[in-house]
N, C-alpha and C positions, 0 to 999 in steps of 0.2 A: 573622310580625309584624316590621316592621322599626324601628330602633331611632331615634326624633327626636331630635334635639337641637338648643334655642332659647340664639339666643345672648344677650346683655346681658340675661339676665332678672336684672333688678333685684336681688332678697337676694342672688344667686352673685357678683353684679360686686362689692357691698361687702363681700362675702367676700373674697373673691380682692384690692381693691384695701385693705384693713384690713392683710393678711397684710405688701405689698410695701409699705407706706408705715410699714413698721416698721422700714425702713431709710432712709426719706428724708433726706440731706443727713449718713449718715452715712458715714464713712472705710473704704472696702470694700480690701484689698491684693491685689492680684491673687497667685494664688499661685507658690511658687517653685519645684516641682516638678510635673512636667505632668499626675500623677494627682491632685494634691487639688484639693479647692476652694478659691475664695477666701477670704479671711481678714476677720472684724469682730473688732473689741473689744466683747464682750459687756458691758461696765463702761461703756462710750463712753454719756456723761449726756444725747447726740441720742436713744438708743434710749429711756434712763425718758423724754425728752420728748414722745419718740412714740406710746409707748404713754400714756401717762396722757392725750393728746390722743382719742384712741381709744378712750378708758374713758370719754368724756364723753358715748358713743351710749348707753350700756348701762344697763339698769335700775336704780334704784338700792338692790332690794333684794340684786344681786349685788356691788356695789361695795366691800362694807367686806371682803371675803375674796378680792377679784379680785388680788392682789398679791404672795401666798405665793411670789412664786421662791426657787428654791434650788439651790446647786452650781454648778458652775463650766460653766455652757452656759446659754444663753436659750434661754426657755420662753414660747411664747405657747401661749394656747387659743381653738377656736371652736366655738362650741356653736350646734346646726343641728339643728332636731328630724329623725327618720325618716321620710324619704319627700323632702327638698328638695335633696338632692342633693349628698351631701358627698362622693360622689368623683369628682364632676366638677368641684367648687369645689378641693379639695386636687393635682388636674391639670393643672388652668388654674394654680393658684395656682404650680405648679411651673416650666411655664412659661412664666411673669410674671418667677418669681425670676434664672429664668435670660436671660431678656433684656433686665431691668433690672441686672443688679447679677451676671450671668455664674457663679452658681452652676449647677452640671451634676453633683454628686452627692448624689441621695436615696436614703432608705432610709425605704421605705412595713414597718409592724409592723403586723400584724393578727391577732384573737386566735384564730382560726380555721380550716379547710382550707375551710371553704363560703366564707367570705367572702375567702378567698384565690384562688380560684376565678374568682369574680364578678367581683374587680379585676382579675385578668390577663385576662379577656374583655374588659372595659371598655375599660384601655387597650391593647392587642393591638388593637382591633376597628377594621377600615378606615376604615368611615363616621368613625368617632373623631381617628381621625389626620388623614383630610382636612377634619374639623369645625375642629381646631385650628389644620392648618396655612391651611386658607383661607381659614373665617368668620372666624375668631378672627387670623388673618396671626402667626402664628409660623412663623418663616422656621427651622424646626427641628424634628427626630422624636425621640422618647424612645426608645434601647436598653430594652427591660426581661428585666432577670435575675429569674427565679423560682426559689429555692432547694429543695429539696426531701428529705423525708428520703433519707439514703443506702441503693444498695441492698447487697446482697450482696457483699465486698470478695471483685475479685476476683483471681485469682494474678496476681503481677507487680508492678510500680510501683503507686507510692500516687499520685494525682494530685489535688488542691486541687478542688475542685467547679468547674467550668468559668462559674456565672452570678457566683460569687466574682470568680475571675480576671478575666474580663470588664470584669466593674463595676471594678474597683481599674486594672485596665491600660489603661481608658478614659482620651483624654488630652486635657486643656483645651483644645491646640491644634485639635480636632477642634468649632469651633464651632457647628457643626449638630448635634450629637449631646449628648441629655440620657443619663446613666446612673442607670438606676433598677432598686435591689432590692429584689425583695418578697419576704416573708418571714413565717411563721406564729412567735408565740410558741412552739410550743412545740419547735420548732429553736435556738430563744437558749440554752436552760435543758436540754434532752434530748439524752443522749446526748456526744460528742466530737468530731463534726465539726469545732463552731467552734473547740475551745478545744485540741485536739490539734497538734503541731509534729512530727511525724514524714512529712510528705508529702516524697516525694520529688522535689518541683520547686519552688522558692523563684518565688513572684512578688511584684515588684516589690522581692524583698532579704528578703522573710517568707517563711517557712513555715509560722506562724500565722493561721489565715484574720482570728480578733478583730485580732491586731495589724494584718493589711493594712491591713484594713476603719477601723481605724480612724487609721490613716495619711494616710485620705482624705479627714480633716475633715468627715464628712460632715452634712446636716440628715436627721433621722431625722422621720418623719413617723405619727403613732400614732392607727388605728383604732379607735373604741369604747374610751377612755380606761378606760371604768369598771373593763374587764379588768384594766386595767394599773396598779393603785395603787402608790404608793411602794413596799410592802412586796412587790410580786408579783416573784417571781424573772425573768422576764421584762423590768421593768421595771429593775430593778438590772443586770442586762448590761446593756442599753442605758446606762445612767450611765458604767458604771465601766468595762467591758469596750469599746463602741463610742466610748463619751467624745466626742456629737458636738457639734458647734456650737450646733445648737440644735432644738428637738424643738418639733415643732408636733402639738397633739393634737386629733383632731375628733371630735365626739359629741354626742349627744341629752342621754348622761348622765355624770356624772364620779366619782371617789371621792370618796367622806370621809372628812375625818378629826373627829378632839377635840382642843379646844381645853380646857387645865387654866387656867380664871383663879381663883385662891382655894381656894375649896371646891368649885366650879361645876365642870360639863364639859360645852362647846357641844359639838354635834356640825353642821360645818359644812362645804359643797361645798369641798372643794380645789380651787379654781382655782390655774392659776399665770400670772398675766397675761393673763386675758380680756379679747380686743381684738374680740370679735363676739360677739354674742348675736343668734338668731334664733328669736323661740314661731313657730311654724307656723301660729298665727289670724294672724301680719304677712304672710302670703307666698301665690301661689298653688300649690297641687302642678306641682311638676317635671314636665315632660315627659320628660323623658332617662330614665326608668321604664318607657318603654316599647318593652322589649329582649322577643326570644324569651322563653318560657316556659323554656326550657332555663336561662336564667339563675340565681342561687341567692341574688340580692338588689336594692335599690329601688341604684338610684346617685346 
């Protein structure tokens, strides 16, 4: 079976253009060292205006909790039921970013080895790349680094995991070239890979894969949110350990928290800046679903 993909189907475009018009007519710096990204002021009062322009599609039983941001990185969310195609909307959406406004490094989190799978098929997959660069006219190909657990150390030099290195010594000047790592939860939180400083070859001046990685400004991009609640260890690296600019999270479904007013305790979707909402009765099913069987998800 081979795999279609339609392009401007209507929910994915206002996906995808909700994401990029969260930077409209704001102050981007280009960066000053050739492996990060560019620079926003996440404070900059064009972004609350952007978004809150954005908030005026969305239902408005979502509206009085769409706003919870927190911590020193921008937070948007899009929420796209199962089956319409949120990782072709989060690919496009990437790059969009990068040829509006010259970001080139992501960092795709997903909570699983099957659905990590699925997306290094997805974007790896030929038809995909020539869908982007043709239908779609992005004059540009994604690198993708897939991390994986480490095997067996074996005698001799310790070397930094090669989709690490990759991704971090990826260099801005390299305009055609997006750097994209993907990554399972449970590599952020398991084991010493990331958080170890004993390798024996410094890149980019670390030895620290967290410190490269997050040397590189990077926007971190978060699969099936629900996994990843404030409180989930996986989610906290990302904060404090990647420290990136700004985390965009796609899913059907998201966490909750409580809310204490009084004596009361709501318990209510944690959004943080939902700038899209899509129920699945507004849309028609995705075509792009229709990959080999070998596949291990809807994209």
């Amino acid at each position: 079976m081979e795999l279609i993909l339609e392009r401007s189907l209507e929910h994915q475009q206002k996906a995808v253009e909700a994401i990029a018009d969260v930077f409209t007519d704001v102050t981007i710096t280009p960066p000053s060292i050739a492996y990060q990204n560019p620079v926003f002021d996440f404070n900059d009062i064009r972004i609350l205006d952007n978004i809150q322009r954005l908030q005026k599609n969305i239902r408005n039983d979502y509206r009085h909790n769409a706003n919870s941001d927190s911590g020193s990185y921008l937070n948007i969310d899009i929420k796209m039921e199962t089956g319409t195609g949120k990782t072709y909307v989060y690919t496009q959406a990437i790059y969009e970013l990068h040829k509006r406004y010259g970001f080139n490094k992501f960092i795709i989190a997903v909570p699983s080895l099957a659905i990590k799978a699925g997306t290094k098929q997805f974007i790896e997959d030929k038809y995909v790349r020539h869908h982007f660069s043709d239908a779609c006219g992005y004059n540009c190909e994604i690198e993708l680094g897939v991390l994986e657990s480490p095997k067996a150390k074996k005698k001799g030099f310790l070397a930094m995991p090669s989709p690490i290195r990759d991704f971090v010594t990826g260099s801005c000047q390299n305009t055609n070239r997006i750097y994209v790592l993907l990554v399972n939860m449970q590599l952020l939180t398991n084991g010493n890979m990331l958080t170890r400083s004993d390798y024996d070859y410094l890149v980019e001046g670390f030895y620290r894969p967290f410190d490269a990685l997050r040397a590189t400004k990077p926007i971190v991009i978060i699969d099936e949110p629900h996994k990843f609640d404030r409180d989930q260890k996986a989610y906290k690296a990302i904060t404090t350990e990647l420290q990136p600019q700004m985390i965009i999270r796609f899913g059907a479904t998201f966490p909750k928290t409580t809310i204490v007013r009084g004596k009361n305790k709501d318990s209510i979707i944690d959004f943080n800046n939902l700038i899209y909402d899509l129920p699945i009765r507004d849309c028609p099913m995705s075509r792009e679903n229709t990959i080999p069987s070998t596949s291990l998800r809807n994209f």
